[in-house]
Each structure stands twice: as C-alpha cells, then as structure tokens.
C-alpha positions in Angstrom: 5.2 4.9 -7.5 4.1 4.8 -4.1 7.2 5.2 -1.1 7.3 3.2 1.9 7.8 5.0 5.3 9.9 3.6 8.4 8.0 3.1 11.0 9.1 2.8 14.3 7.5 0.2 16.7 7.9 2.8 20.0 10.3 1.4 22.8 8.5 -1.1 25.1 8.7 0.1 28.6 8.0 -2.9 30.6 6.0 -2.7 34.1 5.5 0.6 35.6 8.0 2.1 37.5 7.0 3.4 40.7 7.3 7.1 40.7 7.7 7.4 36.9 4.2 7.8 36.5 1.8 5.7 34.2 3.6 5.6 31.1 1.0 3.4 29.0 -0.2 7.1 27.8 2.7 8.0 26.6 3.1 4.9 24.1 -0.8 5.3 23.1 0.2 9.3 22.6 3.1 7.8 20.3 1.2 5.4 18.4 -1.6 7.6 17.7 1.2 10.4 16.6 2.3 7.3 14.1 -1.2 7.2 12.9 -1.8 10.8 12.5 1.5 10.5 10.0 0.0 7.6 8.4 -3.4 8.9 7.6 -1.8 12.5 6.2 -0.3 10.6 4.3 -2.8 8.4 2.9 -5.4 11.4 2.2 -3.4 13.6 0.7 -2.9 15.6 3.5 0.7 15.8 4.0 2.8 16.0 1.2 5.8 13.0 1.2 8.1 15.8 1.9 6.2 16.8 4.9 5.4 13.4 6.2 9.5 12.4 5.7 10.3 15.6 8.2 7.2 14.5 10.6 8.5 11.3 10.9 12.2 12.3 11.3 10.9 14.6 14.3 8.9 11.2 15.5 11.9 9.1 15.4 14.1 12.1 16.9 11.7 11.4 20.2 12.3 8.1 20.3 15.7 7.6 20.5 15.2 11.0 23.1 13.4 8.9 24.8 14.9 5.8 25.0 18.4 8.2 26.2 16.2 9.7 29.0 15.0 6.3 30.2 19.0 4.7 30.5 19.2 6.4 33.6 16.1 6.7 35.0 13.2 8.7 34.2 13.2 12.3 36.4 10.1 14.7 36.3 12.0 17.3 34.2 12.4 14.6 31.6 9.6 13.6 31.4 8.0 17.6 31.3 10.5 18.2 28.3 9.0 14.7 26.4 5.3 15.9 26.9 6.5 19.2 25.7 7.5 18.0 22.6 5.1 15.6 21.9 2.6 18.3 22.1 4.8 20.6 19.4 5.0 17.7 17.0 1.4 16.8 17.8 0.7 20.7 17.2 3.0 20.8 13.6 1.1 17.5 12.8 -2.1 19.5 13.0 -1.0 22.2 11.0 0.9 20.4 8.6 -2.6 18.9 7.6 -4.8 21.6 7.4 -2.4 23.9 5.4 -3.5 22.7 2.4 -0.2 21.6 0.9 -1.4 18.8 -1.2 1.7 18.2 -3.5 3.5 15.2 -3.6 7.2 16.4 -3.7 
C-alpha cells in the first residue's frame, strides 16, 4: 500500500528585498531538497521511515523560515538557514547511500 507524503509548496517571497540578497536560490535550494526526498523515495533509497524524518526536518525550515522573514531578514539569519540547509542536504545524502533499503 503505497503512503502519500505532505509536501510543502515553499513560502513565496515576493520581489527581492534590497539588502536581503537574491533569495530565488534559496527556493530552487528548497525545491530541489523536495525532490531529493521524493526520488529516495521512489528508488528505494530512503526507507518511509527515513523519508517521514527528512521531510519533518524540511518542514521544520520552513516554518523557520517563514519566522525569520516576519521581521525582516538579517545576515545572521540568513547564515543559520544556509547552515542548515546544507546539514539536511548533507543527511539527505547520506540517508541515500547508506543502503537502508527497508520499508518500515
């Protein structure tokens, strides 16, 4: 019986801010996280249990993000979001290759 997953469209951020940076990356870096997810999934990569956790962490950065941008972007923030995109991106990669195949 195959499970559904929620997934989150990413916040739209409207026109660039000036001095907040080009944040266009950061929603392709988002998506293409989604996607990662998605196809671990779908090859056998990431067990449900795994994908369930990777996509709680996904959503966790969301709504962090979404907080950070209520009052205004600063460059600390934005630092501590690339920081953890790159850990989830970096447990994504592992989570794949550690051959882990089961689907509990």
């Amino acid at each position: 019986m195959a499970q559904s997953y929620h997934r989150p469209t990413p916040p739209h951020h409207g026109p660039h801010q000036p001095g907040h940076g080009a944040w266009p990356p950061i929603d392709a870096r988002q998506a293409n996280l989604d996607r990662r997810i998605d196809r671990g999934v779908r090859t056998g990569q990431l067990s449900r249990r795994e994908a369930v956790r990777l996509r709680g962490e996904f959503n966790s950065l969301l709504r962090l993000e979404a907080n950070y941008r209520r009052g205004g972007l600063t460059a600390w923030e934005r630092a501590d979001l690339d920081r953890r995109f790159d850990r989830l991106s970096a447990q994504i990669r592992h989570q794949r290759g550690d051959r882990d195949h089961w689907r509990g």
